[in-house]
Backbone as a printed PyTorch tensor [residue, N CA C, xyz], in Angstrom:
tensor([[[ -5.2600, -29.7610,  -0.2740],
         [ -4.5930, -29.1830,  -1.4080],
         [ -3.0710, -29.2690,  -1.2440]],

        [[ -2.9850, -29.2900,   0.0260],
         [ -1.5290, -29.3820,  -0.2830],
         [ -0.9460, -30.3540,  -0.0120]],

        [[ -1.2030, -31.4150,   0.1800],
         [ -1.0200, -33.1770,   0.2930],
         [ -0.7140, -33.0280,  -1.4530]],

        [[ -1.8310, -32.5880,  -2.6310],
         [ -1.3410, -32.8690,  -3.3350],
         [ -0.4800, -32.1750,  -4.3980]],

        [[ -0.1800, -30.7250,  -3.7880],
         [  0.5910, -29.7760,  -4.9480],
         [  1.3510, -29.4990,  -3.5340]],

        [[  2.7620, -30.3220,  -2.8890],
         [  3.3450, -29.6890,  -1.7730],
         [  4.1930, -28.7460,  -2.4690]],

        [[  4.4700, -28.2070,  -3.2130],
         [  5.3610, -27.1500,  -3.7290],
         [  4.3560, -25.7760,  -3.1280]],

        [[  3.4080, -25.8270,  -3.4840],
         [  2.7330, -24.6220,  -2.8870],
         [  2.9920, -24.2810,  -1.5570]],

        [[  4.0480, -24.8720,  -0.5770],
         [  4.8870, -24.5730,   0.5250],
         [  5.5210, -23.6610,   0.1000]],

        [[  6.6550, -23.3770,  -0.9480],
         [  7.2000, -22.6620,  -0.9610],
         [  6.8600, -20.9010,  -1.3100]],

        [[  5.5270, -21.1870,  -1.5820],
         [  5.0610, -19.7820,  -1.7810],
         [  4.9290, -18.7120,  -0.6550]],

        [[  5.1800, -19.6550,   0.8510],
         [  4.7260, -18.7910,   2.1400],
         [  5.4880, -18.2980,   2.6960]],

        [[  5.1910, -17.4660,   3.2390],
         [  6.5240, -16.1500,   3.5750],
         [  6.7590, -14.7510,   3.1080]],

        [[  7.4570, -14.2170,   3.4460],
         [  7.3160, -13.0190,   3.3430],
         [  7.8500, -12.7640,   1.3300]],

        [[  7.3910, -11.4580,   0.9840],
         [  7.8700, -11.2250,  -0.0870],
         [  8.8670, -10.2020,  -0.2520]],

        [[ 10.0940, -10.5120,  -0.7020],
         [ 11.4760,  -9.5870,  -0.3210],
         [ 10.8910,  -8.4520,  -1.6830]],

        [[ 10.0710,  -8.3230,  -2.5620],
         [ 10.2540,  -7.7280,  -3.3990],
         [  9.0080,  -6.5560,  -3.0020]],

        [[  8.5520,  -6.9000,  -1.5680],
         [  7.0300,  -5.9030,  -1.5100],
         [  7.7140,  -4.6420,  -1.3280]],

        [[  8.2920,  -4.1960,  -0.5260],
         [  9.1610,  -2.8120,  -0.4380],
         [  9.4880,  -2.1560,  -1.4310]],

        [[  9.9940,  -2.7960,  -2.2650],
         [ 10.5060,  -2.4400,  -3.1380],
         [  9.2910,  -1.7420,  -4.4040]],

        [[  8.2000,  -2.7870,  -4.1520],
         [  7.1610,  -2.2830,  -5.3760],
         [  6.4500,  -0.8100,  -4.7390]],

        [[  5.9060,  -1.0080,  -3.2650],
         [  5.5520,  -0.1560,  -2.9070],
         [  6.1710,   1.0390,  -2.8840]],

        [[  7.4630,   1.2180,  -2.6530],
         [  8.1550,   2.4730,  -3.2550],
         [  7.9470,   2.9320,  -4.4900]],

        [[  7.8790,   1.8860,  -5.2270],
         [  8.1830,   2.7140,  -6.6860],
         [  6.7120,   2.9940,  -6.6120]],

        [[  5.5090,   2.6370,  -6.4300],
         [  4.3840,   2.7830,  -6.7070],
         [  4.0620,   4.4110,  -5.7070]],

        [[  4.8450,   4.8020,  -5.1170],
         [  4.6150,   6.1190,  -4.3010],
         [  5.3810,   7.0250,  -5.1130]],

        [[  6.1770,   6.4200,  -5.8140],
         [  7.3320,   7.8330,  -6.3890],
         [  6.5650,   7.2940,  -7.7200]],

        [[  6.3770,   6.5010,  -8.1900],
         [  5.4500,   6.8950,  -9.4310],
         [  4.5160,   7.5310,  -9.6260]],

        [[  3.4060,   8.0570,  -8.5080],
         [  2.3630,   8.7580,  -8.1220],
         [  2.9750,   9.8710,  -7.8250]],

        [[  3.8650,  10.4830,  -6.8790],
         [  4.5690,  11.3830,  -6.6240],
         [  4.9290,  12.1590,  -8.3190]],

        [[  5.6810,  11.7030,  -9.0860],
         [  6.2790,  11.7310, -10.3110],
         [  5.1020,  12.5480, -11.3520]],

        [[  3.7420,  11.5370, -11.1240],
         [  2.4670,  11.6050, -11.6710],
         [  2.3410,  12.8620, -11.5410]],

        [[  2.0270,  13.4450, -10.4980],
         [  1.5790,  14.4940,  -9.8390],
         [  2.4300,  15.7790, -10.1100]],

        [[  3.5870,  15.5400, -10.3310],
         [  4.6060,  16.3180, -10.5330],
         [  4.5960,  16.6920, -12.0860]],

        [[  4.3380,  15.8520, -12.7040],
         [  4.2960,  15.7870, -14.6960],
         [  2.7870,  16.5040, -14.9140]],

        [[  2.2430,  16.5290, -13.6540],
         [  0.8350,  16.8390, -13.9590],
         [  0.7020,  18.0970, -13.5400]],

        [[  1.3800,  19.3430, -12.8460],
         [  1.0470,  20.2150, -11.8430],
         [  0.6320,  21.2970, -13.6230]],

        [[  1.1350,  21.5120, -14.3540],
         [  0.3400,  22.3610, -15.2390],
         [ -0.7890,  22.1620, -16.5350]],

        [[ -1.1230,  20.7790, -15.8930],
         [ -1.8590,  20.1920, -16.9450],
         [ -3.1880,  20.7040, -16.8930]],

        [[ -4.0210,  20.3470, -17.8950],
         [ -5.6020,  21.0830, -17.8420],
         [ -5.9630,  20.0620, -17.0180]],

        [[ -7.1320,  20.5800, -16.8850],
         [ -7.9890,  20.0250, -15.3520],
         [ -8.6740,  18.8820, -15.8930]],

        [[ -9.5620,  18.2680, -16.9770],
         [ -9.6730,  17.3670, -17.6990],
         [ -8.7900,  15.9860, -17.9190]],

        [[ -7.3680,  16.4270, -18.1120],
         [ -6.2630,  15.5870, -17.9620],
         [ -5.6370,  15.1160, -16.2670]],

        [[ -5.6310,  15.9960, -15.7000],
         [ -6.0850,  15.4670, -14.0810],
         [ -6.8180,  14.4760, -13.6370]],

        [[ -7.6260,  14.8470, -14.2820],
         [ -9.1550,  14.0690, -13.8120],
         [ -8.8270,  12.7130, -14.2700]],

        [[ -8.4160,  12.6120, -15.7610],
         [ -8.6470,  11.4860, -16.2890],
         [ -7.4430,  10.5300, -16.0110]],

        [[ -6.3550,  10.8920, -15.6330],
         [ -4.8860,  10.2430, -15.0090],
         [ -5.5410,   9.8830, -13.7640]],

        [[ -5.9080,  10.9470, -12.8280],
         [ -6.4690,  10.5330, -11.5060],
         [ -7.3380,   9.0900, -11.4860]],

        [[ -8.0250,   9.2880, -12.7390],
         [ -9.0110,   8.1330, -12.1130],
         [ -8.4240,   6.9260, -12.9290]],

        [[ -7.7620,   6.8700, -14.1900],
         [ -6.9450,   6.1120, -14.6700],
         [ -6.4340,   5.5160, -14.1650]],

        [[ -4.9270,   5.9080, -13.7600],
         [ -3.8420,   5.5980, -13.3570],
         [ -3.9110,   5.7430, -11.9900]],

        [[ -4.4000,   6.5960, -11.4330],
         [ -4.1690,   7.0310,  -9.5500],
         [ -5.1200,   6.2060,  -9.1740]],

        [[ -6.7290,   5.8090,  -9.5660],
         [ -7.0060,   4.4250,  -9.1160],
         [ -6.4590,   3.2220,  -8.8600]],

        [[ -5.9360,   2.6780,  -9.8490],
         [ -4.9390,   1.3480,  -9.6720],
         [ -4.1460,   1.7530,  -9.0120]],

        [[ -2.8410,   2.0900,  -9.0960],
         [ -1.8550,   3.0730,  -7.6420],
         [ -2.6840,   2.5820,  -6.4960]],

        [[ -3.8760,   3.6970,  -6.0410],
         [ -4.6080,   3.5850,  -4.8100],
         [ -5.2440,   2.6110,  -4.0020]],

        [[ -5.5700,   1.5900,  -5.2620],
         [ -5.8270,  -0.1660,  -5.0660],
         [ -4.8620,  -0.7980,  -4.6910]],

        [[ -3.6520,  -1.1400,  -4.8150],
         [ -2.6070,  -1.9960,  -4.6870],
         [ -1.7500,  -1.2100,  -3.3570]],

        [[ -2.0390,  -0.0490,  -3.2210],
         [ -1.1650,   0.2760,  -1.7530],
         [ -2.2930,  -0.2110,  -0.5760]],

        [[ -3.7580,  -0.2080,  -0.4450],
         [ -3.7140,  -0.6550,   0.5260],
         [ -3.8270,  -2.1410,   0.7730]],

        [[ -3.4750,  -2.8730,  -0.7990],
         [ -2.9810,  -4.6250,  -0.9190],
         [ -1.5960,  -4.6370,   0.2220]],

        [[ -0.6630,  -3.7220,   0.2590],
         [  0.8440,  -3.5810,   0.6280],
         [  0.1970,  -3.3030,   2.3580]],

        [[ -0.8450,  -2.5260,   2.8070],
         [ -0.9260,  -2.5440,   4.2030],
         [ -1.6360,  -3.5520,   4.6020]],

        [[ -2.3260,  -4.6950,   3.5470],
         [ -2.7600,  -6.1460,   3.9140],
         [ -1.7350,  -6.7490,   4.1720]],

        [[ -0.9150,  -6.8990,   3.3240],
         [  0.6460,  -7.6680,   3.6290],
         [  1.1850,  -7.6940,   4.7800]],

        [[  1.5890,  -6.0240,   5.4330],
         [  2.2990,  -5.5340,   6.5290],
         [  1.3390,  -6.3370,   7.8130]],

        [[ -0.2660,  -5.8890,   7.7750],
         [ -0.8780,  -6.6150,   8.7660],
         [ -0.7680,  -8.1940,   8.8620]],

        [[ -0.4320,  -8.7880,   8.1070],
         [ -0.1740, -10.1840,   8.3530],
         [  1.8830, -10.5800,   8.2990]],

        [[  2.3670,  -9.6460,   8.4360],
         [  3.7790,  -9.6940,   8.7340],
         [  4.1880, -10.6950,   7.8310]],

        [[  4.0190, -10.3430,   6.3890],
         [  4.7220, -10.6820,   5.2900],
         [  5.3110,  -9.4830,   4.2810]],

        [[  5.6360,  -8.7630,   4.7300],
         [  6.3420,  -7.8020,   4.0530],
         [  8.2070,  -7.7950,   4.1100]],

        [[  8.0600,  -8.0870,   5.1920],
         [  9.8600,  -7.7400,   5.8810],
         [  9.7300,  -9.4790,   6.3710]],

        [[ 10.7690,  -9.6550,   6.3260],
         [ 11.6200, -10.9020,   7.1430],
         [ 11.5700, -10.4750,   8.3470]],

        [[ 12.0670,  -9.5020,   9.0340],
         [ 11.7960,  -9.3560,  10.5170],
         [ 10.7650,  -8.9200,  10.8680]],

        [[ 10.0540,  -9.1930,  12.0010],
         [  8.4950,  -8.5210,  12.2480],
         [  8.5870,  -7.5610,  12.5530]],

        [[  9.6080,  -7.0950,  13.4790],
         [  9.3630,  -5.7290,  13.6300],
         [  9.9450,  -4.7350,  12.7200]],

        [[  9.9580,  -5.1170,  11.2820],
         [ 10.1600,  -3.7120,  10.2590],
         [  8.7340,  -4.1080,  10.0860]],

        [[  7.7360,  -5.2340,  10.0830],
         [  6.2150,  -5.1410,   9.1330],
         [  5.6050,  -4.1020,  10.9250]],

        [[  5.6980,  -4.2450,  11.7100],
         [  5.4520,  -3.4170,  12.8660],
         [  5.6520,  -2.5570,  12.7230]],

        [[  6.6570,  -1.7130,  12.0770],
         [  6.6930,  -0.3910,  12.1840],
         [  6.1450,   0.3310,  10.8260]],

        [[  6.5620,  -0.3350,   9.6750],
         [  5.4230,  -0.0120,   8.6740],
         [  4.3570,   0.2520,   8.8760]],

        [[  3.4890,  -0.9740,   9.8030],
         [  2.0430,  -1.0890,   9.7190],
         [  1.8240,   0.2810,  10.6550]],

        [[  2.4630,   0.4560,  11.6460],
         [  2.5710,   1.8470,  12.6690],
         [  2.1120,   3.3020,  12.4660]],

        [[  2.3420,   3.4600,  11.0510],
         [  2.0220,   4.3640,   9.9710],
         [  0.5550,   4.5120,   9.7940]],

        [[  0.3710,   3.4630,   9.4830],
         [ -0.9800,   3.2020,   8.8570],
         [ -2.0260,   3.2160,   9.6470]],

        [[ -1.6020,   2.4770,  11.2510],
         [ -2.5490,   2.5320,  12.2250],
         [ -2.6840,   3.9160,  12.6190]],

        [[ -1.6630,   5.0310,  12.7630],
         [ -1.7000,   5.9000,  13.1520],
         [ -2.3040,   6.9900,  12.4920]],

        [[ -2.5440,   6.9290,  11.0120],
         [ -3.2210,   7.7650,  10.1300],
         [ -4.7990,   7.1230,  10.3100]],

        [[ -4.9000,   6.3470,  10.5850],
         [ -6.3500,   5.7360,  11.0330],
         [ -6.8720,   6.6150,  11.9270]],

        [[ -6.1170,   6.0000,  13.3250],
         [ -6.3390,   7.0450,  14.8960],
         [ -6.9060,   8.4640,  14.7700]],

        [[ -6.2550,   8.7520,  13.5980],
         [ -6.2370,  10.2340,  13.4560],
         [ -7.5920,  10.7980,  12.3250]],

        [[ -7.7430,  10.0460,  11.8660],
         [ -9.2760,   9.9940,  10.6700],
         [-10.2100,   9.6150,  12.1250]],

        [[-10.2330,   8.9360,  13.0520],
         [-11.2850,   8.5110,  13.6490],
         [-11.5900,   9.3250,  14.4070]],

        [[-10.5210,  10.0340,  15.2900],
         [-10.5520,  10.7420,  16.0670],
         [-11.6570,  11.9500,  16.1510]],

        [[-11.9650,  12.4030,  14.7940],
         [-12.6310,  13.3530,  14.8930],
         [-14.1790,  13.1230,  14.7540]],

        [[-14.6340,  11.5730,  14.1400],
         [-15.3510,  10.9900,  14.2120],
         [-16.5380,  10.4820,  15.9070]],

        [[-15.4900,  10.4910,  16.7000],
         [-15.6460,   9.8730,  17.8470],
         [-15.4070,  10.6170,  19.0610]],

        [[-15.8510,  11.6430,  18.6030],
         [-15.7630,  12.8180,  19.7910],
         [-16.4340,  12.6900,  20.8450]],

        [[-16.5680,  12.3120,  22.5510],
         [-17.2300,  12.9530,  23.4360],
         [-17.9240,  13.7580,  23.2980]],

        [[-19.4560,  14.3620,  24.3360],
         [-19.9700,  15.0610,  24.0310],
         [-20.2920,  15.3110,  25.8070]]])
């Protein structure tokens, strides 16, 4: 495929604009949540699964990215991003995997 479309080279690499989406996609949820704190419980529900689904889909697209160190130009900002993520893992498993 790429003998015959070599432009599709230029697609590889990191994306300078992932940071940037993933922020807004946390303070848009943040925001969400905030526009929402006196809403009826019905309207919760239905934003939640609306809107806070998609949100919830595409952030962990952004910790696919980080694991293959296309997020940042330098590896070690997709390293310390991903750091986050491994570490909220550790911590879900942990209680999973208890000794006995």
């Amino acid at each position: 495929m790429l003998l015959a479309h070599p432009e599709i080279r230029d697609l590889f690499g990191p994306c300078p604009r992932s940071k940037y989406i993933v922020s807004a996609l946390v303070a848009v949820q943040l925001a969400a949540a905030y526009l929402l704190r006196d809403a009826s419980w019905w309207a919760i529900v239905l934003v939640g699964y609306v809107f806070g689904g998609v949100v919830n889909h595409a952030l962990p697209l952004a910790i696919h990215e980080l694991a293959h160190n296309l997020a940042f130009r330098a590896r070690s900002s997709d390293n310390w991003g991903a750091a986050g993520e491994r570490r909220k893992r550790c911590n879900e498993n942990r209680g999973s995997a208890r000794r006995e």
